[in-house]
C-alpha positions, 0 to 999 in steps of 0.5 A: 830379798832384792836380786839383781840376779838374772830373771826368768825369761817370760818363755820360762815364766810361761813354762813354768805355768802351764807345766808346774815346774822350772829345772836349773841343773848343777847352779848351786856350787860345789862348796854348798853342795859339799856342805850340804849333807853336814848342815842337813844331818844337824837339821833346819830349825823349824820356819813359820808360816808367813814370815820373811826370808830374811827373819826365818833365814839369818844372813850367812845361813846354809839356805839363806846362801843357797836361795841367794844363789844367782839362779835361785835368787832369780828364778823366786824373783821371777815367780814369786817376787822381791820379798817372798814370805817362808810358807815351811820347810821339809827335809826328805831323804831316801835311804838305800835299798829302803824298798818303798817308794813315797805316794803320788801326793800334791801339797796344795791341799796343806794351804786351803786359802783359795788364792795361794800360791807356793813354790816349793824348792826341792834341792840336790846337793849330789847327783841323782842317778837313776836307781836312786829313786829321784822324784817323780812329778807329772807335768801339768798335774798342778792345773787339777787341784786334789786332795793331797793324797788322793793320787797315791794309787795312781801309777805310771801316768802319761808325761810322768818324770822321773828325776835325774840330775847332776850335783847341785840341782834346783828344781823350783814347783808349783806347790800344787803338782803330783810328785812323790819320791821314788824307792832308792834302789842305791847303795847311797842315801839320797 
């Protein structure tokens, strides 16, 4: 996956390191966006662990588009290098008023190779509005490893983000932060 998109500066490399996370607001555009919520409904075929983008993803493809994306492109460029491997896939949705939030967890522990490292993407084709339950992650959290879901009971913790965000929005994460999706108080899935 050769880009010649815009890299990371080594100031949002840097950001990126010490708190987990790096945040592109609205750079997906509106066509995917629109078609986003059909290709989701249909489902991702399943990807598997270590295969490249371009064997997991064919040319064209809804996600091979999306990671294509200039600032996409870029950023996994920036982080992970030119030809990145599929570690997997996940498809999270909140429904409305569905009265549950999901736990504080880490997915570090999934992969017990010591020297992994995964971004997970997290994508939102439509905005997300407070009382739609965006994802929470704490800042910095990465840098203490856990076991995945040892931080369930863990509440309200100091630097703790809430998720909210326009249209299009990608948020790339170290795959060892804390982050659950919050309870979808709205009349609209999310």
């Amino acid at each position: 996956m050769t880009t010649t998109a815009p890299l990371l500066s080594s100031v949002e490399v840097a950001r990126f390191v010490a708190t987990g996370f790096h945040r592109m607001d609205a750079v997906i555009p509106d066509d995917l966006n629109e078609e986003a919520i059909g290709v989701f409904d249909a489902g991702i075929p399943v990807a598997y662990y270590g295969q490249p983008v371009p064997k997991v993803y064919e040319e064209g493809s809804f996600v091979r588009r999306l990671i294509e994306t200039p600032a996409v492109a870029g950023a996994l460029h920036s982080l992970i290098g030119p030809d990145p491997t599929v570690d997997h896939h996940a498809l999270h949705v909140r429904e409305p008023r569905e009265g549950a939030a999901q736990a504080l967890h880490a997915d570090a522990i999934i992969d017990t190779r010591p020297d992994a490292f995964d971004v997970q993407l997290m994508y939102y084709p439509h905005e997300v509005t407070g009382t739609m339950g965006g994802t929470l992650s704490v800042p910095g959290s990465h840098l203490r490893r856990t076991n995945e879901s040892d931080t369930g009971r863990y509440q309200n913790l100091r630097g703790q983000s809430r998720l909210t965000c326009p249209a299009g929005t990608v948020v790339l994460l170290h795959h060892g932060i804390w982050h659950g999706g919050r309870r979808n108080d709205s009349d609209t899935r999310r």
